[in-house]
py3Dmol code that shows the C-alpha trace and the ligand (Angstrom):
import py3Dmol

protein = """\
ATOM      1  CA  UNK A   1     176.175 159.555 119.175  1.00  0.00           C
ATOM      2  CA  UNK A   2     173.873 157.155 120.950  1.00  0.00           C
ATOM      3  CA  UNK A   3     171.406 158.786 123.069  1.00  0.00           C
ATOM      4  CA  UNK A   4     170.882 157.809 126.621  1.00  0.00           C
ATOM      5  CA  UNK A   5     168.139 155.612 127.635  1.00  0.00           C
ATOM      6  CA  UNK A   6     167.023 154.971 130.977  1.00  0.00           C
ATOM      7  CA  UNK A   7     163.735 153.163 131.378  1.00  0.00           C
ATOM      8  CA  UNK A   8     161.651 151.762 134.423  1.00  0.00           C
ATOM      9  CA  UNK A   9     160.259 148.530 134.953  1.00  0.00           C
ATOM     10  CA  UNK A  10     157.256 148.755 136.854  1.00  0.00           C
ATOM     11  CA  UNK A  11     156.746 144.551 136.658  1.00  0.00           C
ATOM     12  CA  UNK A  12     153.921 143.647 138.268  1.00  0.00           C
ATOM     13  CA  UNK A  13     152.898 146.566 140.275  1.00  0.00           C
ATOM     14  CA  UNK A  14     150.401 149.697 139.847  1.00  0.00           C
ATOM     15  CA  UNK A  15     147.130 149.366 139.196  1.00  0.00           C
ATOM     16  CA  UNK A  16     145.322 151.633 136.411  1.00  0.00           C
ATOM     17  CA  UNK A  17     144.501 154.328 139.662  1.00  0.00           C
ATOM     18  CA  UNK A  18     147.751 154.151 141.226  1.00  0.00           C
ATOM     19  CA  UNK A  19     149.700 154.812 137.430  1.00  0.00           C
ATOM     20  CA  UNK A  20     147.783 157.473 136.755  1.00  0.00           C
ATOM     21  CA  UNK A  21     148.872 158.864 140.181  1.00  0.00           C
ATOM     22  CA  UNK A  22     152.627 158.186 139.930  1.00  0.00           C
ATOM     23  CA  UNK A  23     152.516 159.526 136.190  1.00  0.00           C
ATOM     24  CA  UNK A  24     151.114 162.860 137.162  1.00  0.00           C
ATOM     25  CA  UNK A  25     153.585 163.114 139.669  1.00  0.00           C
ATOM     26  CA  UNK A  26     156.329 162.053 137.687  1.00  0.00           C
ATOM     27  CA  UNK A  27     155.615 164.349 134.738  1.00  0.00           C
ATOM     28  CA  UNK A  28     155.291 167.158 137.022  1.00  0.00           C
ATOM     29  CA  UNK A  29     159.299 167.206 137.205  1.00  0.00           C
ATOM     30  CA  UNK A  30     162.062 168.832 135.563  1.00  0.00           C
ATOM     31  CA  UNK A  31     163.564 165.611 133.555  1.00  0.00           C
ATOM     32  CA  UNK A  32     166.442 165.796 131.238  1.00  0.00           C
ATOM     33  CA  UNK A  33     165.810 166.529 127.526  1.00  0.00           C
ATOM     34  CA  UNK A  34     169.362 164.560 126.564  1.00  0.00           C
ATOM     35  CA  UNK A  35     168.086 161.218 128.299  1.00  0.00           C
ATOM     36  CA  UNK A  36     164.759 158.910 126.371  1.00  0.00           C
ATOM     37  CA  UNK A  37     162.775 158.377 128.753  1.00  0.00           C
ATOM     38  CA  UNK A  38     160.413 155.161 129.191  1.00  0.00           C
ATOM     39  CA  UNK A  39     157.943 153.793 131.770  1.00  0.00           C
ATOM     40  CA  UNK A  40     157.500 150.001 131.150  1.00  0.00           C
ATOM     41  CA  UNK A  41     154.234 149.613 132.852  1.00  0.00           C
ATOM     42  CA  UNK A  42     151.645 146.482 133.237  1.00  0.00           C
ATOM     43  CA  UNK A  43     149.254 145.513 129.820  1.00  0.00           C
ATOM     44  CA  UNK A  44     146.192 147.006 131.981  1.00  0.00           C
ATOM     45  CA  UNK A  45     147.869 150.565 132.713  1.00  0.00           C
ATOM     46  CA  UNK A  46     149.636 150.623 129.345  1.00  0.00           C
ATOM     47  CA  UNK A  47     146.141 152.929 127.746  1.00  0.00           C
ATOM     48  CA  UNK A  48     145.869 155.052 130.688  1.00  0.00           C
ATOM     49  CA  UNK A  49     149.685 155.592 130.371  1.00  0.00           C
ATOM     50  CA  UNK A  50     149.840 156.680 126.933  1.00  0.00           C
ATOM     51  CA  UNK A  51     146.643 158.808 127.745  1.00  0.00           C
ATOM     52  CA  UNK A  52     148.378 160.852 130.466  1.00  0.00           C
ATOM     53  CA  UNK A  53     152.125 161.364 128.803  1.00  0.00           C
ATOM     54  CA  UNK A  54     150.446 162.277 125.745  1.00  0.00           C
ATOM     55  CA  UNK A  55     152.243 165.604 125.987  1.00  0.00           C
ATOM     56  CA  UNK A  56     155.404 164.489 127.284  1.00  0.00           C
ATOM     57  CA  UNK A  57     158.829 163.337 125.584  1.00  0.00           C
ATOM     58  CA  UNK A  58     158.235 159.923 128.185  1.00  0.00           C
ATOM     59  CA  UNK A  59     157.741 156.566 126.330  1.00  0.00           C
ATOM     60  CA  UNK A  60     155.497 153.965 126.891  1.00  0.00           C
ATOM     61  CA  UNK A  61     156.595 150.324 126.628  1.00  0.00           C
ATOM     62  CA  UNK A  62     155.349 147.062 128.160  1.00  0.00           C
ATOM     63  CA  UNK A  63     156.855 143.827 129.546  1.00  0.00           C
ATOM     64  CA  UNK A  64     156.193 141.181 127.093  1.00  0.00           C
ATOM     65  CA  UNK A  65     154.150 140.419 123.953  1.00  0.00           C
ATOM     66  CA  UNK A  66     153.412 137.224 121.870  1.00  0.00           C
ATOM     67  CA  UNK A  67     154.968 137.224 118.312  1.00  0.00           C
ATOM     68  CA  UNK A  68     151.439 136.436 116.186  1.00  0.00           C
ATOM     69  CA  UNK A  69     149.250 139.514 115.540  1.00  0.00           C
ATOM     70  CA  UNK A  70     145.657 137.272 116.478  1.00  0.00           C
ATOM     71  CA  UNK A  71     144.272 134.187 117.308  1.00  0.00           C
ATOM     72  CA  UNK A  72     143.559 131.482 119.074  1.00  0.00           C
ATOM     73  CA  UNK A  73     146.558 132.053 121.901  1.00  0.00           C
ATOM     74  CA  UNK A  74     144.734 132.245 125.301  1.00  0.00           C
ATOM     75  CA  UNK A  75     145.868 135.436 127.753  1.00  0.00           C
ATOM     76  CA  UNK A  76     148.377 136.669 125.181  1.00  0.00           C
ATOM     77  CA  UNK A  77     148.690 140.557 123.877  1.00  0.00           C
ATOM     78  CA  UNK A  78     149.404 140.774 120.244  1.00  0.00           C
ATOM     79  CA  UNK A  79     151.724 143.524 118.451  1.00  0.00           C
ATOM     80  CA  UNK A  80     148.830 144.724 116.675  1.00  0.00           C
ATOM     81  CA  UNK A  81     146.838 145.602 120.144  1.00  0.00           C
ATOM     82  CA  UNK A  82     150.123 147.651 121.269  1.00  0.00           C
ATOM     83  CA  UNK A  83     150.409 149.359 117.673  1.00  0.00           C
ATOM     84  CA  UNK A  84     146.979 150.438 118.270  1.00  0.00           C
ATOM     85  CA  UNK A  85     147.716 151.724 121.810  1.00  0.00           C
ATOM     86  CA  UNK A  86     150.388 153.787 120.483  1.00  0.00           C
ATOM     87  CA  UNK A  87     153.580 151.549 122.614  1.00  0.00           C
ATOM     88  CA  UNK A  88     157.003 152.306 121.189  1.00  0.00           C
ATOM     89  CA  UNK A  89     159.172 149.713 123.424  1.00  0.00           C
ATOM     90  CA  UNK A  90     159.108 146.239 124.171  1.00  0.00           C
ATOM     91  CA  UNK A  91     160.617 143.830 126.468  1.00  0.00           C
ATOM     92  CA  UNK A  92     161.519 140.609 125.234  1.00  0.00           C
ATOM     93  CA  UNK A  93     163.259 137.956 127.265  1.00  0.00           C
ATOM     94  CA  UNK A  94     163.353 139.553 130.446  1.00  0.00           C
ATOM     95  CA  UNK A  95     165.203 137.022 132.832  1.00  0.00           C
ATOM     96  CA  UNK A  96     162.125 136.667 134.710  1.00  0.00           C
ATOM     97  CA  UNK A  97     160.072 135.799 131.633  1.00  0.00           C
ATOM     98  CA  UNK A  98     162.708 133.207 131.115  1.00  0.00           C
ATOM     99  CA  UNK A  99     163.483 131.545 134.178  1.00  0.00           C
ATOM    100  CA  UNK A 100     159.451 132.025 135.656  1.00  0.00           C
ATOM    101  CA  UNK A 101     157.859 131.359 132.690  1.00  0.00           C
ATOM    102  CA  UNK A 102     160.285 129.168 130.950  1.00  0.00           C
ATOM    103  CA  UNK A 103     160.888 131.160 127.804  1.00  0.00           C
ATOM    104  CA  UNK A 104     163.164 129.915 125.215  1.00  0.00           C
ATOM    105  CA  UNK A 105     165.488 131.552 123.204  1.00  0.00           C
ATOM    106  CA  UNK A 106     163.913 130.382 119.947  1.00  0.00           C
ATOM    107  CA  UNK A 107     160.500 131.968 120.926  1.00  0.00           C
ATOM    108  CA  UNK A 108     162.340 135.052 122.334  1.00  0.00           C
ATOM    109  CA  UNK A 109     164.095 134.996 118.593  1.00  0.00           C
ATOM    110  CA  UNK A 110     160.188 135.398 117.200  1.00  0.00           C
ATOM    111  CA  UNK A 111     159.117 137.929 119.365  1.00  0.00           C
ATOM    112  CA  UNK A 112     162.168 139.888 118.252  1.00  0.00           C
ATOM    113  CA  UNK A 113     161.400 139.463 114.991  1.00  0.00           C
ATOM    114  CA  UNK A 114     157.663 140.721 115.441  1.00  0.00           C
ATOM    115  CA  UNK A 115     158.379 143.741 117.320  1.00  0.00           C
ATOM    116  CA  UNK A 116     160.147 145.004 114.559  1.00  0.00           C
ATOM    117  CA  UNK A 117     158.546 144.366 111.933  1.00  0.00           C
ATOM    118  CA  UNK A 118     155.615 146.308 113.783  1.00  0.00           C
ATOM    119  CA  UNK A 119     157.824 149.218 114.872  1.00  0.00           C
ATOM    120  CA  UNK A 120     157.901 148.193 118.109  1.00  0.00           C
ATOM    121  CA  UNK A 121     161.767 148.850 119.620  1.00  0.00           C
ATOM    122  CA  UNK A 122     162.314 145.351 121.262  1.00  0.00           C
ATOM    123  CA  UNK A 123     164.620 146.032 124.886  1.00  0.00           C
ATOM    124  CA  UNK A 124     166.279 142.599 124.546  1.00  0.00           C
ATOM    125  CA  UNK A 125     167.114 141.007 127.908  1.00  0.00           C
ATOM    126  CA  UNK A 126     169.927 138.592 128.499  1.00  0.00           C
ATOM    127  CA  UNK A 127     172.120 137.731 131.604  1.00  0.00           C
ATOM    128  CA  UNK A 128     173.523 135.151 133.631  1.00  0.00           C
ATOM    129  CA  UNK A 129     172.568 133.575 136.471  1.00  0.00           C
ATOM    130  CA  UNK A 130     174.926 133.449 140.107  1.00  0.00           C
ATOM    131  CA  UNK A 131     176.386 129.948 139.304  1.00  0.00           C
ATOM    132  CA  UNK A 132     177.290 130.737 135.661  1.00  0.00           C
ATOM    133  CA  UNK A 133     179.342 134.324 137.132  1.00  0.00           C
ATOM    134  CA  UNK A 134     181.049 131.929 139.532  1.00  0.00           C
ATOM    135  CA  UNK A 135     181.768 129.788 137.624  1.00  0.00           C
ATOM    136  CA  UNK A 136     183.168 132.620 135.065  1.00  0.00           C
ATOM    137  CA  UNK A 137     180.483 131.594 131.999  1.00  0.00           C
ATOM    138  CA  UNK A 138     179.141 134.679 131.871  1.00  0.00           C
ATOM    139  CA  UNK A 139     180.663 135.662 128.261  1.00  0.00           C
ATOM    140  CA  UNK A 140     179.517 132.147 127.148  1.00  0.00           C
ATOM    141  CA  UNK A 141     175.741 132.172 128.565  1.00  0.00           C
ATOM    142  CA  UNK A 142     175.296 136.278 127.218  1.00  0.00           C
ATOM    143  CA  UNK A 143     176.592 135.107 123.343  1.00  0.00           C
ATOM    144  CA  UNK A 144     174.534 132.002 123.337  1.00  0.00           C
ATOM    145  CA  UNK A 145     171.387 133.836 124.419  1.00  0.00           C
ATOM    146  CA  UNK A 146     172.078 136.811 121.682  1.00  0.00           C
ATOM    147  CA  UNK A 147     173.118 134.584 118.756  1.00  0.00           C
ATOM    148  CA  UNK A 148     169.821 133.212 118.907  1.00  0.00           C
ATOM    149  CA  UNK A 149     168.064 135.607 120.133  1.00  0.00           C
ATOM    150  CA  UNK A 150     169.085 137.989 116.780  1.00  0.00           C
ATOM    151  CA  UNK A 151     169.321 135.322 114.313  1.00  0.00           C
ATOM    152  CA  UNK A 152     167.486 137.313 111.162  1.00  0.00           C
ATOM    153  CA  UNK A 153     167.452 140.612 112.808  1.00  0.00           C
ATOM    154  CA  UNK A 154     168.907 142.607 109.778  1.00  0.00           C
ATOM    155  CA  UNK A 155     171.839 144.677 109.689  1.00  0.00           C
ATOM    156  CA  UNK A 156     169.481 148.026 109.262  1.00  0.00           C
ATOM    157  CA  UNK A 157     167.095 146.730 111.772  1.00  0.00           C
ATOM    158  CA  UNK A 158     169.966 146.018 114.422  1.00  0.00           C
ATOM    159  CA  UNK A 159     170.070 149.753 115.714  1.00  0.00           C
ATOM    160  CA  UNK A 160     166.452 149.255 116.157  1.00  0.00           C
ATOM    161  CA  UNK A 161     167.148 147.005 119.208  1.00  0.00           C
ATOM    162  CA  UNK A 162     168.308 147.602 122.625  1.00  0.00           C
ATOM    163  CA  UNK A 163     170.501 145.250 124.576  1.00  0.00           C
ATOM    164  CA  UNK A 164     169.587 145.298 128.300  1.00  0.00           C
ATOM    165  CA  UNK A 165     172.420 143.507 130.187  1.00  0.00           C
ATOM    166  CA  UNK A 166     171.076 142.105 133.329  1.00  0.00           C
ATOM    167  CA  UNK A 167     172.989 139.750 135.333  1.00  0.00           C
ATOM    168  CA  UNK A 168     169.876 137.764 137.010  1.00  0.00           C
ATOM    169  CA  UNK A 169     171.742 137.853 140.979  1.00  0.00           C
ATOM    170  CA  UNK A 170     171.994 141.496 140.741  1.00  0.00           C
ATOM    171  CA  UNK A 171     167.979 141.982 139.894  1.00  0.00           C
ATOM    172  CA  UNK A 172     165.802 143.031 143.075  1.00  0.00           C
ATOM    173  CA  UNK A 173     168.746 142.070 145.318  1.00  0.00           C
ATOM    174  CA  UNK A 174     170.694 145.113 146.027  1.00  0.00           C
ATOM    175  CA  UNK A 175     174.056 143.418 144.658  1.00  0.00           C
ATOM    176  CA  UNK A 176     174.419 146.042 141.436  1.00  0.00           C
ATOM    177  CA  UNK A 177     177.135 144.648 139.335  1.00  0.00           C
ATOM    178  CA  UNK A 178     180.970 146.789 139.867  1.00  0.00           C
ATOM    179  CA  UNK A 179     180.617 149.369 137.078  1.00  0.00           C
ATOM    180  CA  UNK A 180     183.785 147.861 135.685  1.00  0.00           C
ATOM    181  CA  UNK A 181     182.381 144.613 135.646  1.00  0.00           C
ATOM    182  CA  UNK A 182     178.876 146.182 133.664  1.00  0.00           C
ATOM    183  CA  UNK A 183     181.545 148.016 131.198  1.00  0.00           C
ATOM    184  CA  UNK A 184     183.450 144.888 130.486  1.00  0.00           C
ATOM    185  CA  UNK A 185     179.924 142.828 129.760  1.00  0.00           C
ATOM    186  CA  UNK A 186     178.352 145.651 127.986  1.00  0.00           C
ATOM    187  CA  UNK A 187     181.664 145.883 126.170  1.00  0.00           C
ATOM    188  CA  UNK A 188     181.604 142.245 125.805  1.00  0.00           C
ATOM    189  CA  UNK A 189     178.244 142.768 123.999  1.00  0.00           C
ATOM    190  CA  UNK A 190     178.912 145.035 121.755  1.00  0.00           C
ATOM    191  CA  UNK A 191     182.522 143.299 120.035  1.00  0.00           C
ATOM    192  CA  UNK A 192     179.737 140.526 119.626  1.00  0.00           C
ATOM    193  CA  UNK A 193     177.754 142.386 117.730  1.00  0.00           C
ATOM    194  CA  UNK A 194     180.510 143.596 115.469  1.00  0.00           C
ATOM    195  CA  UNK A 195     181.273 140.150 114.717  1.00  0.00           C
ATOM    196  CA  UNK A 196     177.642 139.351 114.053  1.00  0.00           C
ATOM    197  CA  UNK A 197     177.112 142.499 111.763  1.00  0.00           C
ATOM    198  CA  UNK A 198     179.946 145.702 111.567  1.00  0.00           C
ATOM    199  CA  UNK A 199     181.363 147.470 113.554  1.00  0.00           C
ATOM    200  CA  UNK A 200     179.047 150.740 111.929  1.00  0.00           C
ATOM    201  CA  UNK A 201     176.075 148.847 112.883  1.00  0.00           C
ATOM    202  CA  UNK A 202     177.420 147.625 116.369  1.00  0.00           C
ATOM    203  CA  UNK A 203     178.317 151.328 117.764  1.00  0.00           C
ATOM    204  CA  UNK A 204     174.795 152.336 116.909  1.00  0.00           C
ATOM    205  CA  UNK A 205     173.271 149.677 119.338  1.00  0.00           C
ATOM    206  CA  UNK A 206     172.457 151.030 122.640  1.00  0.00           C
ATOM    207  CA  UNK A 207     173.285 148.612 125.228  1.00  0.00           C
ATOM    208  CA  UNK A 208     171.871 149.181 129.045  1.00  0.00           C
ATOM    209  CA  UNK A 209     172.909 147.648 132.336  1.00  0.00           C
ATOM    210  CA  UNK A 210     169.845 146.631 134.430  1.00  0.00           C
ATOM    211  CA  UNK A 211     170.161 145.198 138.243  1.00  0.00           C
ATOM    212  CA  UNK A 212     169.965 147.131 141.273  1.00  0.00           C
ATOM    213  CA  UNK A 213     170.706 150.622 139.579  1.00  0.00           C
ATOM    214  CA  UNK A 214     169.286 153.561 141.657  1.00  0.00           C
ATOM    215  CA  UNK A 215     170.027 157.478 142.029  1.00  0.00           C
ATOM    216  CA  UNK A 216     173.207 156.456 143.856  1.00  0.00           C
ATOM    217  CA  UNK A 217     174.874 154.647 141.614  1.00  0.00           C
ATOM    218  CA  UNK A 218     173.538 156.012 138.259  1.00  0.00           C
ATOM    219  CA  UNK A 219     175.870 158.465 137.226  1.00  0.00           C
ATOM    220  CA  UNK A 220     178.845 156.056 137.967  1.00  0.00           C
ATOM    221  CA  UNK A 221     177.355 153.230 135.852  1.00  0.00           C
ATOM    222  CA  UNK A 222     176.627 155.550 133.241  1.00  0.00           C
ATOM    223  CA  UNK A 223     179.702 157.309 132.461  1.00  0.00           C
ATOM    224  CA  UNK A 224     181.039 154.170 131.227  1.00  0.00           C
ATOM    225  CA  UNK A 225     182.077 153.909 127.286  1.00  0.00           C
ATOM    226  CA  UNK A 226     179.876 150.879 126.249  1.00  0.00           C
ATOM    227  CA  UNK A 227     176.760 151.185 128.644  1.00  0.00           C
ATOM    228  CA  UNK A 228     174.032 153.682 127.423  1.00  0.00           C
ATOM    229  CA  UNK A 229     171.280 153.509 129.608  1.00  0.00           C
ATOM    230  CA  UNK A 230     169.719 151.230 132.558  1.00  0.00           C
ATOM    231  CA  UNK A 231     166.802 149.180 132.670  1.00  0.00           C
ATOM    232  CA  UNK A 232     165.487 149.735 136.473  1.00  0.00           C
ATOM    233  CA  UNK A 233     162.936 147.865 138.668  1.00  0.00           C
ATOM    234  CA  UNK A 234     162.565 149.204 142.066  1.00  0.00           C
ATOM    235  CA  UNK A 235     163.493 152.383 141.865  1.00  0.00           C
ATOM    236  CA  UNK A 236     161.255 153.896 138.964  1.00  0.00           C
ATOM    237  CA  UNK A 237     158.089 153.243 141.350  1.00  0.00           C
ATOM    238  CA  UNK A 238     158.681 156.276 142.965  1.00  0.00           C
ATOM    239  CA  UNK A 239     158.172 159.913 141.061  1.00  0.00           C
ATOM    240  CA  UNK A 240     161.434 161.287 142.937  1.00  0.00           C
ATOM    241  CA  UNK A 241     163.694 158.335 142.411  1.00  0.00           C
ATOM    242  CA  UNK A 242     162.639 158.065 138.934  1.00  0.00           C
ATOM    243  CA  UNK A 243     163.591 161.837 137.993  1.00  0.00           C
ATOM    244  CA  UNK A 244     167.059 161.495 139.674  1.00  0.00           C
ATOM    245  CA  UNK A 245     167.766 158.447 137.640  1.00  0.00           C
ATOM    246  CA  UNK A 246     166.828 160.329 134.629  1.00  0.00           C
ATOM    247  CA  UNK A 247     168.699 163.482 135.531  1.00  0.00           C
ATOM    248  CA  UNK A 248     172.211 161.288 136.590  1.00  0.00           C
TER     249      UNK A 248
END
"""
ligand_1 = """\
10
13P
P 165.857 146.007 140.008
O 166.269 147.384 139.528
O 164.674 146.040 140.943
O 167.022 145.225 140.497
O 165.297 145.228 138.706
C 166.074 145.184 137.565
C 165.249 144.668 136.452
O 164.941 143.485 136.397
C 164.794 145.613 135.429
O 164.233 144.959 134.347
"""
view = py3Dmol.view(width=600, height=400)
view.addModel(protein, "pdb")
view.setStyle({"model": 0}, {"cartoon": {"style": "trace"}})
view.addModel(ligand_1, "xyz")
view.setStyle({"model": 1}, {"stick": {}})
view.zoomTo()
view.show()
């Protein structure tokens, strides 16, 4: 059985002040014991963060990282400083890592690589933009960006990952994806991932849909077979929106 996990995206908001705030708040409530929990917060709130949900069941991850573990890489965070801060999850690729920032698959592929080999759980973004959906290339751009984006990643290190499908015109827009159309990508995913490894390995993969997902349309996007959890921006900033995605 794959557990649920539902994790927030804070991007580029909260200072070290205003985390601390929301994280009291948020660990004041009564938050599902079935669903892994995650706050994905900025690099400067990611100490304070593991400070205050020290006693907690909530994760800490953060947004990005660079693959070597020190050097000479100017305003880069290495796995080894989120090892030492005690971060369990990742993002890699995040759509606006790739479009902003111009990330390419092949350095997404190394960061991959380096989370796991420092125990890091990668959340693996990939997603396709408005044109490719109308023009129906969404299957094509989501297996490009995952063949390369695993190649290496082991057949025991595969479960170790998390898929986060996130079609790039549903993020911050309001436009969620239909459920069935989620389902059939997420689905999508996953025979992919059978193909590149078993079909043992592939149903042990947890595979979230991220875009738009809030309290109202949680429970619908998550009672579908292949989707396991959501990746959500705007609505984890707030302590009661956060709790009723975690308790869809
Ligand atoms: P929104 O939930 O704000 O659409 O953002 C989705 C996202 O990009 C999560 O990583």
């Amino acid at each position: 059985m794959r557990k649920p996990i539902i994790a927030g995206n804070w991007k580029m908001n909260k200072t070290v002040t205003e985390t601390i705030a929301l994280l009291k708040e948020i660990s004041s409530k009564d938050l599902s014991k079935n669903v892994e929990k995650v706050v994905i917060v900025p690099f400067t709130s990611a100490y304070s963060a593991v400070k205050e949900l020290k006693n907690t069941d909530i994760k800490v991850g953060c947004q990005n990282m660079y693959f070597e573990e020190s050097g000479a890489y100017t305003g880069e965070i290495s796995p080894l400083m989120l090892n030492d801060l005690g971060i369990d999850y990742v993002i890699i690729g995040h759509s606006e890592r790739r479009e902003i920032f111009k990330e390419s698959d092949s350095l997404i592929n190394k960061k991959v690589l380096s989370a796991i080999e420092h125990s890091i759980n990668p959340i693996l973004c990939c997603g396709e933009t408005l044109e490719e959906r109308e023009n129906n290339r969404q299957e094509d751009k989501v297996k490009s960006q995952l063949i390369e984006d695993l190649k290496n990643i082991s057949k025991d290190d595969i479960e170790k990952v998390v898929i986060a499908y996130e079609p790039i015109w549903a993020i911050g827009t309001g436009k969620t994806a239909s459920s069935d159309d989620a389902e059939e990508m997420c689905k999508f995913i996953r025979d992919l991932l059978v193909e590149l490894y078993d079909s043992k390995s592939a149903s042990k993969v947890r595979i979230q849909y991220g875009g738009s997902v809030k309290p109202e349309n949680v429970s619908e996007i998550m009672s579908k077979d292949n989707i396991d959890g959501a990746l959500v921006g705007g609505a984890s900033l707030k302590a009661d929106s956060y709790a009723s995605l975690i308790n869809f």
